[in-house]
N, C-alpha and C positions, 0 to 999 in steps of 0.2 A: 198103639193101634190106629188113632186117630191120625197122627202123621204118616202113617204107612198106606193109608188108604186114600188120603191127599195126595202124596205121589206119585201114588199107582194113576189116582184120577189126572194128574198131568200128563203120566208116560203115555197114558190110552188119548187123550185130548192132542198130543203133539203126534202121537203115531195116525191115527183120521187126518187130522189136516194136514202132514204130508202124505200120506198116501190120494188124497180127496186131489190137492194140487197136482201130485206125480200124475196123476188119472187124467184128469180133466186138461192139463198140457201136454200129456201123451197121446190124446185122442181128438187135438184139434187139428183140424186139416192146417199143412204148411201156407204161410200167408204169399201170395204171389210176388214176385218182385216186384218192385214198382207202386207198391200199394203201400201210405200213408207210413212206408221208412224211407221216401226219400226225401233230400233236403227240402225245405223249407226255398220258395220260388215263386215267380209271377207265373201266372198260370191264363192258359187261357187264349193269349194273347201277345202280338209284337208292334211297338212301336217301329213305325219305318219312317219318323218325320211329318209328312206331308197327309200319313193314311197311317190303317190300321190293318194288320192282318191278325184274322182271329184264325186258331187253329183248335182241333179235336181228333184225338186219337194216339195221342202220345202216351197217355199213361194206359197201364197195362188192365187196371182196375177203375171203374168208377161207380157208384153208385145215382142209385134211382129210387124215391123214395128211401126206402128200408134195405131195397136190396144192394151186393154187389154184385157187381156183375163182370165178368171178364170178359174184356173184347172180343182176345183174339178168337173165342168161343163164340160169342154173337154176333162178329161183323158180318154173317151172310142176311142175316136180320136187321140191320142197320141201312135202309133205303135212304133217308135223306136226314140231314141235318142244318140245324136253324139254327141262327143265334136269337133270344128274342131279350129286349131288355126295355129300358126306360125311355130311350133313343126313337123305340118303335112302336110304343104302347104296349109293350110284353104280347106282340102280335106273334106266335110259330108258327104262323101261315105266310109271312112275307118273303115273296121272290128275291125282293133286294137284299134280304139276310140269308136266302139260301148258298148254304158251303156248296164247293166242287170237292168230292174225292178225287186224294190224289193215289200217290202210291199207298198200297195195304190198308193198312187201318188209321191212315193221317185222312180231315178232311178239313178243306182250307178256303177264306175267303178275305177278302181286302177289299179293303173301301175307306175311302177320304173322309178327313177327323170332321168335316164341313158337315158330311150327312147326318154323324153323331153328336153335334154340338157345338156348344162354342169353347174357346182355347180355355184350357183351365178347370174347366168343368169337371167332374168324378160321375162317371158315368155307371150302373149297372146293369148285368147283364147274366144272364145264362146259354147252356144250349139245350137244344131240343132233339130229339130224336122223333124220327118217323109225325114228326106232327102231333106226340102225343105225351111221351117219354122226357121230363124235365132231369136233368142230368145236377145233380146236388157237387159242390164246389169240392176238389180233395182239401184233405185236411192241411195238405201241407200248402195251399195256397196261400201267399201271405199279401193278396189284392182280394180277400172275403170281406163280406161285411153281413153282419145279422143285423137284420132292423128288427123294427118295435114289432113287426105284425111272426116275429117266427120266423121267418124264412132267410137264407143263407144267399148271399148271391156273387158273383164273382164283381169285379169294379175295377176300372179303367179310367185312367186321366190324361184328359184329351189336352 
């Protein structure tokens, strides 16, 4: 009796947690493309030599604090975007970091390694959104860096 009741108590244990799994991956909403399965990449950013061109609006998902967010759903809300980092005093009000948009949901800005530093240097940085809205690194960025105080930030070597 004893061992019929131990097996029965496994069959019932193994039947909950598939069905608990089959549930709970049946009812999550499908993940966007572009969101944290794509490779593993410098993010953020292009070396051009002489400057730098930072870019935003390539991935399809990004998050903001906790949330994500999907662009191509929020880009009529996306007014201006900043890059702000170490470079500028983590200032999201500066002219000189403000992007231009370009085509859709890309927005784009370039500027000389001179104004971010000296040669060599590992630089960090994020972007901003609307002046307000700090935009947290994808995961598959492989230019992140978490420091001591918590926070994730992207990183550039000038």
């Amino acid at each position: 009796m004893h061992k019929r009741l131990h097996t029965m108590n496994r069959i019932v244990c193994f039947a909950v947690l598939f069905f608990t799994g089959w549930l709970f991956t049946s009812l999550r909403e499908p993940m966007p493309k572009g969101h944290s399965t794509q490779t593993p990449s410098i993010c953020g950013y292009r070396d051009l030599g002489d400057s730098v061109e930072f870019f935003f609006g390539e991935q399809k998902v990004f998050r903001v604090g906790l949330l994500d967010i999907i662009l191509e759903k929020r880009i009529k809300e996306i007014n201006q975007v900043n890059v702000a980092g170490d470079f500028n005093g983590w200032n999201p009000n500066s002219r000189l970091f403000q992007m231009n948009r370009s085509a859709g949901t890309l927005f784009h800005l370039r500027i000389s390694k001179v104004a971010l530093g000296k040669k060599g240097a590992i630089r960090q940085f994020k972007f901003v959104l609307n002046h307000t809205y700090w935009v947290e690194p994808p995961q598959e960025a492989l230019n992140q860096y978490k420091g001591a105080d918590g926070n994730t930030n992207l990183t550039l070597q000038l």
